[in-house]
N, CA, C and O atoms as CSV, one atom per row, in Angstrom:
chain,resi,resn,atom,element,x,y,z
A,1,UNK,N,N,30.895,41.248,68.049
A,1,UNK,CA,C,32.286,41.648,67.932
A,1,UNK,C,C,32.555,42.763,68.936
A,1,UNK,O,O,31.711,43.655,69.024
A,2,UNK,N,N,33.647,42.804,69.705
A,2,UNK,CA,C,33.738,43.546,70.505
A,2,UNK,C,C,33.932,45.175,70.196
A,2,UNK,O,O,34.864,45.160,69.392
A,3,UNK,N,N,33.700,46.048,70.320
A,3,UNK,CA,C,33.432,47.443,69.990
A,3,UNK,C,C,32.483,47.604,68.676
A,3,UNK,O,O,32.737,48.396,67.768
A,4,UNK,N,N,31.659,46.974,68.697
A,4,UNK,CA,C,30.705,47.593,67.502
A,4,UNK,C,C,29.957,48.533,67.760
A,4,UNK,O,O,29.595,49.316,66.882
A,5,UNK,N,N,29.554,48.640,69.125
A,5,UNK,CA,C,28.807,49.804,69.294
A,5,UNK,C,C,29.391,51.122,68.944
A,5,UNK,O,O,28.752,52.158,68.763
A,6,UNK,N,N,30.796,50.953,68.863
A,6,UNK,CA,C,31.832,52.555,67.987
A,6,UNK,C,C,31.620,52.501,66.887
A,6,UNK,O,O,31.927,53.606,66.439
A,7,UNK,N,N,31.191,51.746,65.937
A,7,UNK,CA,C,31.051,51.123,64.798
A,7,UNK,C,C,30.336,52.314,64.259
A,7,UNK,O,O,30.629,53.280,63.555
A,8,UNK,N,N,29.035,51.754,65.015
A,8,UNK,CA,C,27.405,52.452,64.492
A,8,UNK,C,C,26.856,50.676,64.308
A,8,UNK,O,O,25.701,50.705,63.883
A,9,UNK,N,N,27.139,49.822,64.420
A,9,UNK,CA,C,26.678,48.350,63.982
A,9,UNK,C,C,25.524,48.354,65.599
A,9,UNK,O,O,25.861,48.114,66.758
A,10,UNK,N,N,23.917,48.782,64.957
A,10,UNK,CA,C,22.828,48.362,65.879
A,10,UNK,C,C,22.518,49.411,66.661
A,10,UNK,O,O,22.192,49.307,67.844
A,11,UNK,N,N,22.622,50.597,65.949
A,11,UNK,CA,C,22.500,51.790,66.354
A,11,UNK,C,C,21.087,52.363,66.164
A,11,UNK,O,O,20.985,53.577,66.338
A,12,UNK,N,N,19.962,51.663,65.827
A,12,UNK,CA,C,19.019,51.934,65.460
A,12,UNK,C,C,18.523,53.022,66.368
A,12,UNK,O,O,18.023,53.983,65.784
A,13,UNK,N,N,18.555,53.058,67.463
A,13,UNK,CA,C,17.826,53.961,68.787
A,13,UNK,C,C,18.632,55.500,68.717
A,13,UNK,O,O,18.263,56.622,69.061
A,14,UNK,N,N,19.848,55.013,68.132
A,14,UNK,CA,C,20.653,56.412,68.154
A,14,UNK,C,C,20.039,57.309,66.974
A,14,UNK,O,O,19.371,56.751,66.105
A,15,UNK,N,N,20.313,59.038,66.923
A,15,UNK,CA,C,20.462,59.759,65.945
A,15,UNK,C,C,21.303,58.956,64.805
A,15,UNK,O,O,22.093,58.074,65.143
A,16,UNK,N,N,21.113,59.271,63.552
A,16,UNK,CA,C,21.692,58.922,62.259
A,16,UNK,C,C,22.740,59.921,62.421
A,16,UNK,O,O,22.675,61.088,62.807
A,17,UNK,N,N,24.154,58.884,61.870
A,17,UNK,CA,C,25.567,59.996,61.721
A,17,UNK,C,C,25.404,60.077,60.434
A,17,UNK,O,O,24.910,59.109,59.856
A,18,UNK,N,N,25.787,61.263,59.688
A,18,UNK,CA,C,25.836,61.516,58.281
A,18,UNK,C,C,26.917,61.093,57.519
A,18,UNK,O,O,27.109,61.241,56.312
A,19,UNK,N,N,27.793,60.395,58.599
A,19,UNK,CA,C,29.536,60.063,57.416
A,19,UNK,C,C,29.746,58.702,58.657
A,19,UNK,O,O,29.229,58.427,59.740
A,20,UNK,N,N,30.801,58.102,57.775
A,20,UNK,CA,C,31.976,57.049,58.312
A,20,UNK,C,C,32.996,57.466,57.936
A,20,UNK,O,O,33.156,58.546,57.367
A,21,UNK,N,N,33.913,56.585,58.230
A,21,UNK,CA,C,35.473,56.607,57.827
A,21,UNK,C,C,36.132,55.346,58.140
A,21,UNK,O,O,36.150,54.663,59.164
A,22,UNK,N,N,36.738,55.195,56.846
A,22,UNK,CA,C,37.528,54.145,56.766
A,22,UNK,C,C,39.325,54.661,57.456
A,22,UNK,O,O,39.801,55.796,57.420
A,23,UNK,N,N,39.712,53.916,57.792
A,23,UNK,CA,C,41.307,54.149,58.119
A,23,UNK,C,C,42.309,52.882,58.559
A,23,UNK,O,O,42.032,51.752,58.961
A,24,UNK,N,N,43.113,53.297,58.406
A,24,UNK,CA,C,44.830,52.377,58.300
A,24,UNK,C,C,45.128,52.764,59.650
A,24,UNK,O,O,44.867,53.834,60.200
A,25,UNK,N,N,45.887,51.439,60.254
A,25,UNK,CA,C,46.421,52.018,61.423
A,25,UNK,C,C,47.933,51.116,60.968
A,25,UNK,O,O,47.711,49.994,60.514
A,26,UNK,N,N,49.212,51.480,61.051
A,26,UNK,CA,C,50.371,50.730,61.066
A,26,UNK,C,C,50.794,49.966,62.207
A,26,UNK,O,O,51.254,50.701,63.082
A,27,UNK,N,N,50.798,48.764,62.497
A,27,UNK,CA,C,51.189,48.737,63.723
A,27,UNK,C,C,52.828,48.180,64.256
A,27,UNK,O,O,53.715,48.015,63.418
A,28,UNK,N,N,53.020,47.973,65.473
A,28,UNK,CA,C,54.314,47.614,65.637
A,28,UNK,C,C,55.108,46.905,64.541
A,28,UNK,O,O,56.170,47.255,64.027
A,29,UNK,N,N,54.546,46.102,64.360
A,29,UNK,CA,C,55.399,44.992,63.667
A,29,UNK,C,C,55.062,45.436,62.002
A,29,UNK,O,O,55.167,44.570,61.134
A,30,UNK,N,N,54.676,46.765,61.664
A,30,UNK,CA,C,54.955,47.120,60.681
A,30,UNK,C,C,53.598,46.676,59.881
A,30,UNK,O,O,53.405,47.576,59.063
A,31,UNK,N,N,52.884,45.985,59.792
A,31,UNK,CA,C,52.009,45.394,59.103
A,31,UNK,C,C,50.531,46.733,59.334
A,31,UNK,O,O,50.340,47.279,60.420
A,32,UNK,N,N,49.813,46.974,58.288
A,32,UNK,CA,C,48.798,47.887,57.903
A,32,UNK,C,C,47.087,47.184,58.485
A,32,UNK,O,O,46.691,46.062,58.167
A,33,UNK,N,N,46.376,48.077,59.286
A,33,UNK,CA,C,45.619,47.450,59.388
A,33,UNK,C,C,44.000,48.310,59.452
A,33,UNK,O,O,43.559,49.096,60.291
A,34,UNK,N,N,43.313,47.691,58.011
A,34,UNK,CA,C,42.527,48.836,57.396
A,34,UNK,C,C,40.858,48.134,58.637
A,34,UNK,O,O,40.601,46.933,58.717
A,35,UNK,N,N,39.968,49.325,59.461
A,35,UNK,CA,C,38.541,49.156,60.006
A,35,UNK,C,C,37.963,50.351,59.474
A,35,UNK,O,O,38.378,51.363,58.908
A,36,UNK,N,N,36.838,49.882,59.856
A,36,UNK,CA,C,35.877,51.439,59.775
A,36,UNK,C,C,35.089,51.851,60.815
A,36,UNK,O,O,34.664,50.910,61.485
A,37,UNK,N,N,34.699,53.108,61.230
A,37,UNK,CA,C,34.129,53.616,62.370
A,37,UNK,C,C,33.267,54.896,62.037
A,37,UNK,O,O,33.371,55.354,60.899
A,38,UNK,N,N,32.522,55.437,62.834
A,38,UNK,CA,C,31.626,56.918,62.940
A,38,UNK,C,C,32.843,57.305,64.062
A,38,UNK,O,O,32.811,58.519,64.263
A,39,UNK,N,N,33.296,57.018,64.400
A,39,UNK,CA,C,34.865,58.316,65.795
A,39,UNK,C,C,35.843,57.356,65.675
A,39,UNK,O,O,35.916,56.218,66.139
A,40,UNK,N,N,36.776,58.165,64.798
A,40,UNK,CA,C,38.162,57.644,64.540
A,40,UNK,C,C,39.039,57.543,65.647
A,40,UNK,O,O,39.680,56.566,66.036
A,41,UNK,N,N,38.947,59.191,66.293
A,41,UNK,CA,C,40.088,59.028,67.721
A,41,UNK,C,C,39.096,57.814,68.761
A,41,UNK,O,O,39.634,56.755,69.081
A,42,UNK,N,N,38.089,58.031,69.070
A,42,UNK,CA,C,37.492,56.595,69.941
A,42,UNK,C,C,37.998,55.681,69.259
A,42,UNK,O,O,38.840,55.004,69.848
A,43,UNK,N,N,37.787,55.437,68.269
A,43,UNK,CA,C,38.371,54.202,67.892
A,43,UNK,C,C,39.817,53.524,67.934
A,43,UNK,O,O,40.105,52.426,68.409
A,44,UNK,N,N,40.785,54.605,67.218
A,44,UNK,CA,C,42.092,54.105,67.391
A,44,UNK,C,C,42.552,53.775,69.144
A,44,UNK,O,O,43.213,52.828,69.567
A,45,UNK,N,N,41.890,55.008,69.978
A,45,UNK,CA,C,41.951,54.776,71.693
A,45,UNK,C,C,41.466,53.090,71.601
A,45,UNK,O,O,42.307,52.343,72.100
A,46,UNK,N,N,40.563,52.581,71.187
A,46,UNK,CA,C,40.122,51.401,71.462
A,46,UNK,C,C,41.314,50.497,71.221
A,46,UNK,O,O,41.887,49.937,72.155
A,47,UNK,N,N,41.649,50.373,70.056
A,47,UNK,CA,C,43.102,49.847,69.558
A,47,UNK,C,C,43.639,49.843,70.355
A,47,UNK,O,O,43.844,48.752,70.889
A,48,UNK,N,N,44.263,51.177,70.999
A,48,UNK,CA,C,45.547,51.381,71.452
A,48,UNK,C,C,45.441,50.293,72.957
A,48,UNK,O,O,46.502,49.865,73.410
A,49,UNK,N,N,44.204,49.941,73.598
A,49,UNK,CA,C,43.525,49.697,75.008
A,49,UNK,C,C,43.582,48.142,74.548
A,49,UNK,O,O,43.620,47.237,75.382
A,50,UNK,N,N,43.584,47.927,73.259
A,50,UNK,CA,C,43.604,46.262,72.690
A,50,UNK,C,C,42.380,45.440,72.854
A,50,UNK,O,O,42.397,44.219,73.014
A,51,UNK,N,N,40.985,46.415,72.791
A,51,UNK,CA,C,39.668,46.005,73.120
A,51,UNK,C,C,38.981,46.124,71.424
A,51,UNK,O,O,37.866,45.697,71.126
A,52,UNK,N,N,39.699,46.631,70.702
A,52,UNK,CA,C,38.957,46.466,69.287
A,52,UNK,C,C,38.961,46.039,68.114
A,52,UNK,O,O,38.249,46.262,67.135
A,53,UNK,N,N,40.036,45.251,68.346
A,53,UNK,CA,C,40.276,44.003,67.493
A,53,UNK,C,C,41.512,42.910,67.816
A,53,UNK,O,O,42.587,43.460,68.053
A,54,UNK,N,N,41.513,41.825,67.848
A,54,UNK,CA,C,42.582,40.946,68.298
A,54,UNK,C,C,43.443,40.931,67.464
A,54,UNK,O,O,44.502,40.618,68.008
A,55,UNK,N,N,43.573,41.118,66.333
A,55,UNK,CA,C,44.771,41.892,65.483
A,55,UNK,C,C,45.702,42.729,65.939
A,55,UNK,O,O,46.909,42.502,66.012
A,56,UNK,N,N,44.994,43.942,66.321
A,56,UNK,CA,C,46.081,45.238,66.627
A,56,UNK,C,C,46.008,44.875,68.083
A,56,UNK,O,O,46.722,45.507,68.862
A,57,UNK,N,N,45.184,43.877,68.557
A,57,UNK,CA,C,45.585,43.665,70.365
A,57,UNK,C,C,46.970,43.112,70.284
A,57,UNK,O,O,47.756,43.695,71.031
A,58,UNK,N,N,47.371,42.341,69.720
A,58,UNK,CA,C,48.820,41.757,69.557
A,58,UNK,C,C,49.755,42.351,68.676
A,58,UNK,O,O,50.962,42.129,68.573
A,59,UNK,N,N,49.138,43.021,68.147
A,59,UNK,CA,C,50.720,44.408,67.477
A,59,UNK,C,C,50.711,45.524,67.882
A,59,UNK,O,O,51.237,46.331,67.116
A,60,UNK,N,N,50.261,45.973,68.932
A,60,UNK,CA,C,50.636,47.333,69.676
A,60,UNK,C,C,52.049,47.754,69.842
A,60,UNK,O,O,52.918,46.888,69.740
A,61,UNK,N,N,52.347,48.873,70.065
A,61,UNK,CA,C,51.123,50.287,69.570
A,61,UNK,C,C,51.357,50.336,68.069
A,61,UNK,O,O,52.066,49.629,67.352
A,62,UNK,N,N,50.545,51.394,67.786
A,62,UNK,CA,C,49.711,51.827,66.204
A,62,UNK,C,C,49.847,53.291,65.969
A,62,UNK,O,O,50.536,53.979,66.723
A,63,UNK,N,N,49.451,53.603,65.330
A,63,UNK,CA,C,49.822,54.910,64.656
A,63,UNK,C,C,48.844,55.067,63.719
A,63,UNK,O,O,48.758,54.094,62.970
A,64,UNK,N,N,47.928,56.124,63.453
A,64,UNK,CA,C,46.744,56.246,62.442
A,64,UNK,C,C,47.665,56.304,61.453
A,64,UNK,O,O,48.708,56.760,61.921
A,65,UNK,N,N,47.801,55.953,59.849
A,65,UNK,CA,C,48.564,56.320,59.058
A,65,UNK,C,C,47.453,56.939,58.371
A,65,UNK,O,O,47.947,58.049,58.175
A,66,UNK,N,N,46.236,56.993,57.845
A,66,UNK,CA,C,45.566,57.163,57.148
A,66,UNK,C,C,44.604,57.001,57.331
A,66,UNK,O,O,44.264,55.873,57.689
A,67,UNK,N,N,43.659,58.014,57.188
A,67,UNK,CA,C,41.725,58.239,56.791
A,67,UNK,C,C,41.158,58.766,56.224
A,67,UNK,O,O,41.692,59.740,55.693
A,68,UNK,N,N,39.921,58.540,55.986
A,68,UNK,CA,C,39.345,58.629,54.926
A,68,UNK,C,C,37.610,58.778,54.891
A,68,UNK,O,O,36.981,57.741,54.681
A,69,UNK,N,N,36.880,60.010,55.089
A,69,UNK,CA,C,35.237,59.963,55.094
A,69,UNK,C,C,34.474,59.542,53.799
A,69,UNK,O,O,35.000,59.891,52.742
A,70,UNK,N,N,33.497,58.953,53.745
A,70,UNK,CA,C,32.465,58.903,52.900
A,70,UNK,C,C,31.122,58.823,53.352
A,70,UNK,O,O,30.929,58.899,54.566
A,71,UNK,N,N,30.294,58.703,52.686
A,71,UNK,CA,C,28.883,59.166,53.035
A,71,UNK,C,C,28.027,58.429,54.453
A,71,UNK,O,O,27.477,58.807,55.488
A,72,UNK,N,N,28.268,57.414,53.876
A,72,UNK,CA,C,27.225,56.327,54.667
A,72,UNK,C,C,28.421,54.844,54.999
A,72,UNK,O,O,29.440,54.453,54.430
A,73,UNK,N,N,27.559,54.316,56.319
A,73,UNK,CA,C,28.261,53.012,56.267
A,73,UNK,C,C,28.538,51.641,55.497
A,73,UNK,O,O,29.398,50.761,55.486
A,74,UNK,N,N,27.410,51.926,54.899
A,74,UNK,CA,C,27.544,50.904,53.311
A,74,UNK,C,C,28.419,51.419,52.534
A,74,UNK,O,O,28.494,51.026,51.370
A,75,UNK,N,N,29.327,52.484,53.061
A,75,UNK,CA,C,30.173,52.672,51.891
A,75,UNK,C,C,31.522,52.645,52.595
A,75,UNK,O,O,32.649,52.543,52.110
A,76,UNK,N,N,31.248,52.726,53.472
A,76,UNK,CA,C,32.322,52.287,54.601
A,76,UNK,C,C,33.170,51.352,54.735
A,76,UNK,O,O,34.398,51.401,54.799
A,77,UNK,N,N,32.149,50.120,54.792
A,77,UNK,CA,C,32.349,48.580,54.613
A,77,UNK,C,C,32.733,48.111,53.308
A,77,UNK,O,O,33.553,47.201,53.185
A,78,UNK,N,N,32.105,48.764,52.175
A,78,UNK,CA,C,32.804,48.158,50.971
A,78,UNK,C,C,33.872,48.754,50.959
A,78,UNK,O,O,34.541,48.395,49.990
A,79,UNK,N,N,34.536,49.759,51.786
A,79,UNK,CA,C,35.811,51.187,51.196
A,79,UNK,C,C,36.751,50.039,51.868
A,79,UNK,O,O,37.818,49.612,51.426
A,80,UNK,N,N,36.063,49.654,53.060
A,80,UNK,CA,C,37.487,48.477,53.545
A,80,UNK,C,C,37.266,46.844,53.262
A,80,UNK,O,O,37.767,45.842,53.772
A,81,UNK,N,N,36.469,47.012,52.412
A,81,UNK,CA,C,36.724,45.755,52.230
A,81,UNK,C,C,37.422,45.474,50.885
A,81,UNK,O,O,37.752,44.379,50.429
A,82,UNK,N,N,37.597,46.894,50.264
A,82,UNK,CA,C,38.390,47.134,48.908
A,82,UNK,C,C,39.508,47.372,49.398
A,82,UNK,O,O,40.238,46.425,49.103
A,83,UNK,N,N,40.006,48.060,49.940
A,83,UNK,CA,C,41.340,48.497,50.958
A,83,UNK,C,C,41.844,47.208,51.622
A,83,UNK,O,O,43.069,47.199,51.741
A,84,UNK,N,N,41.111,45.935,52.163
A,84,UNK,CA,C,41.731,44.820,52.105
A,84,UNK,C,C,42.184,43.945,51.158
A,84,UNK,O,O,43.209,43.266,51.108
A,85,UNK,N,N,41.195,44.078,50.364
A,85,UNK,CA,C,41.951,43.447,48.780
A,85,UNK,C,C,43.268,43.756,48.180
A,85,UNK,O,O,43.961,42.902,47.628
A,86,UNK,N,N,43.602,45.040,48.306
A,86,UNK,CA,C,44.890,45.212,47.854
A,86,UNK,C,C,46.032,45.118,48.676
A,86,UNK,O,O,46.168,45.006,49.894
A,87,UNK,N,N,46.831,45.191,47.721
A,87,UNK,CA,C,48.316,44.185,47.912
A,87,UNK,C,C,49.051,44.848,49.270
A,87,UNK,O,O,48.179,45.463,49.882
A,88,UNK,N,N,49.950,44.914,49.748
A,88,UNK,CA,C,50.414,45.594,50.866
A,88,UNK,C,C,51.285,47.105,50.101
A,88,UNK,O,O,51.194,48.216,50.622
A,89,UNK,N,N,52.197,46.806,48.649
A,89,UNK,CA,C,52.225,47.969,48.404
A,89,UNK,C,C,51.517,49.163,48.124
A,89,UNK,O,O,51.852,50.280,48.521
A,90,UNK,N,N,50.591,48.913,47.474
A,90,UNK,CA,C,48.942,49.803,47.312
A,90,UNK,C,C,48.754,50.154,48.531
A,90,UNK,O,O,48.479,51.349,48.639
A,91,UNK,N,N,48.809,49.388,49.804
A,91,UNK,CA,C,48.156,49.815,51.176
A,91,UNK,C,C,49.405,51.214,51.924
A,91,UNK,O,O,49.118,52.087,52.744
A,92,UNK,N,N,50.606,50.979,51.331
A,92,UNK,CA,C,51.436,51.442,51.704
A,92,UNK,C,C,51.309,52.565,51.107
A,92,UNK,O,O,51.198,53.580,51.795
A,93,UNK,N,N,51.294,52.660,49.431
A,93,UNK,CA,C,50.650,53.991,49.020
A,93,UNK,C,C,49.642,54.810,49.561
A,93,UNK,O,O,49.557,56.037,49.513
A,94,UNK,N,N,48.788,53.881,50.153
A,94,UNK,CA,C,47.654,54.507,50.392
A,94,UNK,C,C,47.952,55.329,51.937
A,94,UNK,O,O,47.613,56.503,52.085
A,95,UNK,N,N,48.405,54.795,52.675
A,95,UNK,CA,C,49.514,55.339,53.968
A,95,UNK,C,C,50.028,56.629,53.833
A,95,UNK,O,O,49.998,57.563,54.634
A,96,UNK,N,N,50.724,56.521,52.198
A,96,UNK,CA,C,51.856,57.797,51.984
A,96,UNK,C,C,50.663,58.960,51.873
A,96,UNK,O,O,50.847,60.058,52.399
A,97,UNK,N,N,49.625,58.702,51.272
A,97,UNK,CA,C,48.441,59.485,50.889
A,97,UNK,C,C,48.791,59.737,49.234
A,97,UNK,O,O,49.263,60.717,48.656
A,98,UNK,N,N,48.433,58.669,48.841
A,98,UNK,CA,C,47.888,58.388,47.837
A,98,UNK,C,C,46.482,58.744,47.592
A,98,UNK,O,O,45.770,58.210,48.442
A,99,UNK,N,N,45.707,59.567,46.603
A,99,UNK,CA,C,43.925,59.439,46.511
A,99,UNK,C,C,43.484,57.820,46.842
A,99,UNK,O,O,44.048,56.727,46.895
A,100,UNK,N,N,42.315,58.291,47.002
A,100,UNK,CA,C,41.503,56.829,46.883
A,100,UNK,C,C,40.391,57.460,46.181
A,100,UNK,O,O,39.991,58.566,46.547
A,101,UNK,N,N,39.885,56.866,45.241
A,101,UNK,CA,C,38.751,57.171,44.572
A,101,UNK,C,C,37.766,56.970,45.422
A,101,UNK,O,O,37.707,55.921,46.064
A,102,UNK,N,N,36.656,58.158,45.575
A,102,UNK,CA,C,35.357,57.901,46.565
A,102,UNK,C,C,35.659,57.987,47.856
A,102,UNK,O,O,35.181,57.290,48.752
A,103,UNK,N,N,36.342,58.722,47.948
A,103,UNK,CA,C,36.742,59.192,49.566
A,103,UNK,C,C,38.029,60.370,49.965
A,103,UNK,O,O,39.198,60.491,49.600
A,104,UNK,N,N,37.156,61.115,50.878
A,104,UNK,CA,C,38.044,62.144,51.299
A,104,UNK,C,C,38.727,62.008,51.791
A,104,UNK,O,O,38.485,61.401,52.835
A,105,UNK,N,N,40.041,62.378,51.564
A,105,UNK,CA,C,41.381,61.944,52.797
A,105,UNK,C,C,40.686,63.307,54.096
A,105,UNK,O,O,40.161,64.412,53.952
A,106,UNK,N,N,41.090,62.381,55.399
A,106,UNK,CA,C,40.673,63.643,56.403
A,106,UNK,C,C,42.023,63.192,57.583
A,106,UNK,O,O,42.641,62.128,57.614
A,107,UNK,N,N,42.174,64.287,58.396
A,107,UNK,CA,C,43.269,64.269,59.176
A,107,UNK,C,C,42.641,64.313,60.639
A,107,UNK,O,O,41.709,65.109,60.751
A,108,UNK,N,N,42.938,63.700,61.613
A,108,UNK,CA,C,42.976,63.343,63.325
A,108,UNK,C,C,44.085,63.806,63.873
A,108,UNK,O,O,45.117,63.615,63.230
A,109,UNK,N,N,44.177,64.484,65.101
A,109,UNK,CA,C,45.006,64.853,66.252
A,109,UNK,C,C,45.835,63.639,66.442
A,109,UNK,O,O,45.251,62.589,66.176
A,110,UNK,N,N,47.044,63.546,66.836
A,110,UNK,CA,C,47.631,62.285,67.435
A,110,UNK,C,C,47.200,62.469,68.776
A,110,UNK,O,O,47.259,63.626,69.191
A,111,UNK,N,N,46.776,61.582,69.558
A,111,UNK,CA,C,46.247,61.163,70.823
A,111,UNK,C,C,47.532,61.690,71.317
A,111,UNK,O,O,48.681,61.701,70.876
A,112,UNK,N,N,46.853,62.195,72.559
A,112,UNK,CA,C,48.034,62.307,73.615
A,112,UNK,C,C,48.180,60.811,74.741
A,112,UNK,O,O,47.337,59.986,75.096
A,113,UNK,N,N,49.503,60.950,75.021
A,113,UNK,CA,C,49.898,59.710,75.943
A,113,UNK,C,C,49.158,59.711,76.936
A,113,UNK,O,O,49.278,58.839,77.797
C-alpha cells in the first residue's frame, strides 16, 4: 500500500515508536475519512500530495478534523477500524470532539500552504 512506510507497517530495522494515532480527515466533498499513523502532519502532507490513499486522492483538499494517541499500533488499527464502523453521525461527533473511549484527543498545527 502506498505510504506504509509512514505507517510504521515493516519497520522492524527502525527504533520502536511508543504511540500511534488514529485521525479523521474531512474532505472536500464533505465525507470523513478515519487512517492511522506514527506522524500525523507527514501524514495528512501525504493526503494533501494524494500519495496516501486513493480516497482522499480524489476528495482533496482535507482538513485534520480530529486525533487521537494510544499506546501501540495494535491499538491503532482496531481504534480505526472501530471509528469505521460507526455511522457518519458518531463520526461527525467524533469531529466536534466528542471523547472516544481509549484514546487521547491530541491537537496538530494546520500545515502551512
Amino acid at each position: 500500500m502506498a505510504g506504509d512506510e509512514d505507517r510504521g507497517h515493516g519497520a522492524q530495522n527502525r527504533s520502536p515508536v511508543p504511540s500511534a494515532f488514529v485521525y479523521l480527515l474531512r474532505c472536500a466533498d464533505g465525507s470523513l475519512y478515519c487512517g492511522w499513523t506514527v506522524d500525523v502532519p507527514k501524514r495528512v502532507q501525504a493526503h494533501a500530495k494524494g500519495t496516501a490513499s486513493r480516497y482522499t486522492a480524489a476528495r482533496r483538499p482535507h482538513e485534520l478534523a480530529a486525533a487521537w494517541e494510544v499506546p501501540t499500533h495494535t491499538d491503532a488499527r482496531r481504534l480505526e477500524a472501530r471509528i469505521k464502523r460507526l455511522t457518519r453521525p458518531e463520526k461527525v461527533r467524533l469531529a466536534k470532539g466528542e471523547p472516544l473511549e481509549g484514546a487521547t484527543p491530541v491537537r496538530f498545527p494546520s500545515p502551512t500552504p
